[in-house]
Each structure stands twice: as C-alpha cells, then as structure tokens.
N, C-alpha and C positions, 0 to 999 in steps of 0.2 A: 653426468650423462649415463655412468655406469649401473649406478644405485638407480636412474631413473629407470633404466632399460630393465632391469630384476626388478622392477614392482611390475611391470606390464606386463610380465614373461608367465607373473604365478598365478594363476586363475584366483587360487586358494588367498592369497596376497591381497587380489584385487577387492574379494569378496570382503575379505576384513577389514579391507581401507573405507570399502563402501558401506559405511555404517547405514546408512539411511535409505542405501536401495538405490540411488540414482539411475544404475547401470540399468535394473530392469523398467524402471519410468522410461527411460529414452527406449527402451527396446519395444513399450509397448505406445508406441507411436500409433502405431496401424490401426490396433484396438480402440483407441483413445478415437481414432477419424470413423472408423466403423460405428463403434455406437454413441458417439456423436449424433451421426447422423437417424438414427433410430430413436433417440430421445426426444430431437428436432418434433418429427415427425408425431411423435407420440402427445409432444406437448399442444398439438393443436396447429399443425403451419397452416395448415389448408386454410382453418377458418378464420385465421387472424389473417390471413391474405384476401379473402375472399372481398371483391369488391375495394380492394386496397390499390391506389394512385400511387405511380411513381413521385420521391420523395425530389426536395428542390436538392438535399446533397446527402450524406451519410457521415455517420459521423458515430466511431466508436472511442467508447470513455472507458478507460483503465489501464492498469500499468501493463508492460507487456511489449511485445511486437506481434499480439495478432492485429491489429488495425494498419500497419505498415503491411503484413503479409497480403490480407486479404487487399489494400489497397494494389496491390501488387501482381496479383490474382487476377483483377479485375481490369489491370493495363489501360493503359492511355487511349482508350477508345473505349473505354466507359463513359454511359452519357451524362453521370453525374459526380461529382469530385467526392470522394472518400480520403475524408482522415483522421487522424488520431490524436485524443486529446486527453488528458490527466490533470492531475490535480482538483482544488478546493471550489474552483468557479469555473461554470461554463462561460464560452466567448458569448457575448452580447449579443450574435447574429443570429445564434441559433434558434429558430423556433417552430411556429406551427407546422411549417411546410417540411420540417426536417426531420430524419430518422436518427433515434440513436440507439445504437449496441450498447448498455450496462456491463461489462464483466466483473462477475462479483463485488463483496462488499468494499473494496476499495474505493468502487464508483459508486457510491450509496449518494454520496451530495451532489452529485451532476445528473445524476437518472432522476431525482427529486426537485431538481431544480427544473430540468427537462419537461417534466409533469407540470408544475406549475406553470412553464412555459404552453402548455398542448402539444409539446412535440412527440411525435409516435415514440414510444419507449418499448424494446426488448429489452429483457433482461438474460442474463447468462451466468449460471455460477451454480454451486450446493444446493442443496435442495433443502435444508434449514438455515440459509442465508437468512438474513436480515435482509435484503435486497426482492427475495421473494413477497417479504412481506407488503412492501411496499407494488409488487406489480398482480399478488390479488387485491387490495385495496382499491386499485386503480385500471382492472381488469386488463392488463397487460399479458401479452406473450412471454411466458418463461421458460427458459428450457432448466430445467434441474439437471447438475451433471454429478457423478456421485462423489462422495467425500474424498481426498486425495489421499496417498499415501504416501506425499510429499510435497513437496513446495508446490504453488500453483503454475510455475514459469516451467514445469514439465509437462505441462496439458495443455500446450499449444492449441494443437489439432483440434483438441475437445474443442478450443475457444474459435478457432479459425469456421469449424466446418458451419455451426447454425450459423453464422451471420452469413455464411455463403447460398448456405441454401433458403433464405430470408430474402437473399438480392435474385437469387437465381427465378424466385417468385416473382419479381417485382418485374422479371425481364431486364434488371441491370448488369446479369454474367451469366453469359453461356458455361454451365458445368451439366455435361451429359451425367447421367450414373457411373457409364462405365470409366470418367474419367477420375471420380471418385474414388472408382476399388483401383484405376493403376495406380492412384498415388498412393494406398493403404498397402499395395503389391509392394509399391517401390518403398517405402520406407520398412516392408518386408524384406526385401534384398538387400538398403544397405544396413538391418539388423544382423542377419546372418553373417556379412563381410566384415562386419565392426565387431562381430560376439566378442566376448573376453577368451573363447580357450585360443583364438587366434594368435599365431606369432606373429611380430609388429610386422615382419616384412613380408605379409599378406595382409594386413589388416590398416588398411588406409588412412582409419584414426587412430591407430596404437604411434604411427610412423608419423605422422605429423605432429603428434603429444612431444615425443622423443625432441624433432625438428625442435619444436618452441620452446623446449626446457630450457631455460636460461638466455632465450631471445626476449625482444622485444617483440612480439606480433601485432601486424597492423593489416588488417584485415580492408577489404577493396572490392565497391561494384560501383558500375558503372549505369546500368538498364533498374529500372525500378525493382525490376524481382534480385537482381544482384546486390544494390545497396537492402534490401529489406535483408538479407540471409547475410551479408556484409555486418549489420548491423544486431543483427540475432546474434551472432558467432564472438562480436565484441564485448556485447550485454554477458552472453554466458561464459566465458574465459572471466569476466568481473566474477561474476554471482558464484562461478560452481570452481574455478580453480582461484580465485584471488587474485589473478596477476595486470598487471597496466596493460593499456593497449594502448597504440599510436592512432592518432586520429588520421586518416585517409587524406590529407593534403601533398600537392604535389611536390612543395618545399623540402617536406621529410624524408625525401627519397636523397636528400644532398647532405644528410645528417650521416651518413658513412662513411669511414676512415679515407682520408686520399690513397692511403697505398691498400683498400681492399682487397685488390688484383692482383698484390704480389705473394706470388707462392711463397717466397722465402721469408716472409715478414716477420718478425718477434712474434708470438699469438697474448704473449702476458702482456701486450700493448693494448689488445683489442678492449675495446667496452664491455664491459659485463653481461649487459643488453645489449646483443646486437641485433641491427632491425632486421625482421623476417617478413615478407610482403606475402598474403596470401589471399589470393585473387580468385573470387566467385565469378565464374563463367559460363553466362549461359550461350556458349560458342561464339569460334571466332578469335582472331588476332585481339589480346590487348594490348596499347601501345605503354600500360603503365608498365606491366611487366616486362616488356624489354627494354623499357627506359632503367627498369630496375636490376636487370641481368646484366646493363651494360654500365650500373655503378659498382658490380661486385657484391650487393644485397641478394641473399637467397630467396627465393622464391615458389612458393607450392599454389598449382591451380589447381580448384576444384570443379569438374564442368558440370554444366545440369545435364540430368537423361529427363526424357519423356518429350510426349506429343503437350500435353497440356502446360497451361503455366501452373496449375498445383501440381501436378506431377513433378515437374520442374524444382519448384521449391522443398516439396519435401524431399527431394534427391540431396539439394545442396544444404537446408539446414538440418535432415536428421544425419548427415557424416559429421555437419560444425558441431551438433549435441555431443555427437560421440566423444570429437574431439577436445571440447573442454571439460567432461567428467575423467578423461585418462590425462591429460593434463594435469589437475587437481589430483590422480591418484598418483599419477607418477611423483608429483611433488608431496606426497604426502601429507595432502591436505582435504581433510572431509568435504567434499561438494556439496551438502545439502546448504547448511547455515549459513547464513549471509549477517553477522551481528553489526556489523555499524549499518546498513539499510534498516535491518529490525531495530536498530537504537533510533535512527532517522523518524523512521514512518509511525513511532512511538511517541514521536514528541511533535511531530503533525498531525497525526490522528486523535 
C-alpha cells in the first residue's frame, strides 16, 4: 500500500507510468462529448432524419458500454427497447422496422448483415474505417470521429453522444442542448478533482486506487444508469489496470471472514483479496451497502450529481475511468494494452 501511495503522490511517476496517455484520454471526456456532437451534426442528422418514422426498437452493435449507457440515458419510459448487442451474428428478429448504431470496424458483420436485412443503419467510428465504406455504398448516416490516440474504450462520449442525438431526432430522448454542455461541464469538474498533481486525499480517485490495491472490488448498481457505470467501472478495472472483479450477487457479501469485526484479529489471516463493495448511487439509502457494513466489508459510494440522466452518468463513470487508470498505475501496470483480449479478438476476427 506504501509503494502504492508513492506512485500517486508523483505527478512525474504517474506521467512515466502512463506510457500511452490514458490519463489525458480520460480527462478529455468533455472534449470527446463536445465535438461529438459537432461532427453529428456535420455529418448530415437533419437530413438523414428528415421524414424518418420512429423505429420498432434500437439496437447498438459493438463492443463497449456505450449501448448500456445510452440505454440508460434513455430510462425505462422510453418508448422503444434499446440494446446492446456484439459479436459475429445479428439476433434473427432484427430487421426492417429496426434501427441500428454500427460502432466502428468491430461491428462490420452486423451493420452488413443489418443492410442486407433493410434495417436503418448508422454508422459510428474513424473516418478511414472500413465500416464507412460500407455506409457510402449504401448511402447510410456516418459520423466520422477522428483517429484515437488510444484504445477505442476511452471515446465513450465520442460513441454515446451521436446515437443520442439520432434518438433525440426521432423523439425517443429528451436531451436539451443545455443538458449536453452540463454533462461536458461535469465531466470538466470531475477532471480537475481527479487531475494527477492532486494529493489522494483530495482527489477522489487517487483514494479509491489506494482502497482497492490489493482488494478484491466488486462494483454495484441497482437503477439502470447504476448497473451501466456499475458495469463500466468493472470492464475498465479488467482492461486498464488488470485486476479481477467480483460479480455483484448477493451471496458474495457472505464470502468475508466471520471474525471481520474484530479489532483484535491476526490481519496475516485475512485474504489477500479482500472484498471492497463499491456502490454507484444515483441517491438514496442502498440496502446492499449496509448489508455490507454490517458484514465488516468496506465500502466507497460514489453518488451521481446533475439534473439529467447524462449528467448523471458522466459524474459517475468519468471518477470510475479515473479510478481504474491510478489503479493500473498504482500497481504498476501500463493501462493502455489489454493482450489476451488482443490475442482473443485476433483469432476471432
């Protein structure tokens, strides 16, 4: 924990750990949502909207949690079911009456299956994708978004906002403008509270890095926009610091020592892992966590701010980005690379 806490403390440390940039990808969130939304725009929404019928459901293709997010966005009083779907084959139901989101060349065989099917197709990704090609051919809506300067799982935003303002056409999500710039605001505020010169005990996710070094974290929501940022914050602890994560059932709360409670305990007894519950809240009593304070498991909530539900989520997933790039730096381990997913997707692709 000691060694952990001296990588967080040295800006200069953090910069050399961070071979690949992570830090500033997550910090430029807001940017990523900002011109997003300007490339949307640019690429034609108006007219590919124009005269456009509400779809029978939505349905975005690619790896990720922006299809959970924006399902998430869009809350259980949306009039049409949004979800999220991956892999080699599209579901069988999918078709004419249906829309789908492409995210880059990942979803190359579901956005062409989708075409063959007549289902509306956007596309979302590079602007030399192979995926483009296929939606001038087929005179598809594309938004080009520009080349990364890392892995694609740090352009959330990029990927979340057109499909939002796609729906927001279609009349299936209210998103004012102005609720757009608080969420670019807000994941401006918790850049600045996350910066690296921060000391961890200012700095929300330098101090939760710390907490989980050598826990076991098992990440908890409850309301759809909680399990999506629940669900984010697990993906990137995998991807950017390497570490396991406990799956959110209620069973696992029983997997701690019976004498957790006692002050006096041996500690060379305890697990290596011990489980750390950290509970996405977008306000209000949770009963997991005081089921969990009351087995001796520690416990960090993180609540949502804002009026909107993006507001909302980008409060709670860009502190969970924060916190699994200092994670991965506290442990000393490069965040960008992910090699067995790239061994995976190598010999599936």
């Amino acid at each position: 924990m000691t060694h952990a806490a001296g990588a967080l403390d040295d800006p200069d440390a953090l910069e050399a750990g961070d071979r690949s940039g992570m830090l500033r990808l997550v910090a430029s969130g807001a940017a990523h949502l900002r011109q997003a939304a300007g490339l949307t725009a640019e690429a034609g929404l108006a007219e590919a909207l124009h005269g456009a019928g509400r779809p029978r459901s939505v349905v975005v293709a690619g790896p990720g949690a922006a299809g959970q997010v924006v399902a998430a966005v869009c809350g259980t009083g949306c009039p049409v079911p949004v979800l999220a779907v991956d892999g080699k084959a599209l579901p069988g139901w999918i078709g004419a009456t249906d829309l789908l989101f492409a995210l880059g060349d990942e979803s190359f065989d579901l956005a062409a299956q989708a075409v063959r099917r007549g289902t509306a197709v956007v596309g979302i990704g590079h602007a030399d994708a192979r995926l483009r090609s296929l939606a001038v051919q087929n005179r598809l809506l594309y938004v080009p978004l520009p080349p990364p300067a890392g892995p694609v799982r740090a352009l959330l935003w990029a990927q979340v906002v057109p499909i939002l303002l796609v729906l927001r056409g279609l009349n299936i999500v209210a998103l004012p403008d102005d609720a757009l710039e608080a969420a670019a605001v807000r994941l401006e505020e918790v850049a600045h509270r996350c910066r690296p010169s921060g000391e961890p005990f200012v700095n929300p996710a330098k101090q939760l890095a710390l907490d989980l070094a050598g826990a076991l974290p098992m990440p908890w929501g409850g309301t759809p926009l909680e399990r999506a940022a629940a669900e984010r914050l697990a993906a990137q602890l995998g991807d950017n610091a390497k570490v396991p994560v406990a799956r959110p059932l209620p069973g696992s709360l029983d997997a701690a020592p019976p004498d957790a409670d006692d002050f006096f305990r041996d500690r060379t007894d305890d697990p290596e892992s011990a489980l750390h519950l950290v509970v996405l809240n977008e306000g209000g009593r949770v009963a997991v966590a005081d089921a969990a304070r009351a087995r001796g498991i520690p416990v960090t909530e993180i609540t949502a701010e804002g009026a909107h539900s993006l507001e909302r989520a980008a409060s709670l997933i860009g502190l969970c980005d924060y916190v699994s790039v200092y994670l991965a730096l506290a442990l000393g381990v490069d965040p960008s690379p992910v090699p067995a997913r790239t061994e995976i997707e190598a010999r599936i692709y």
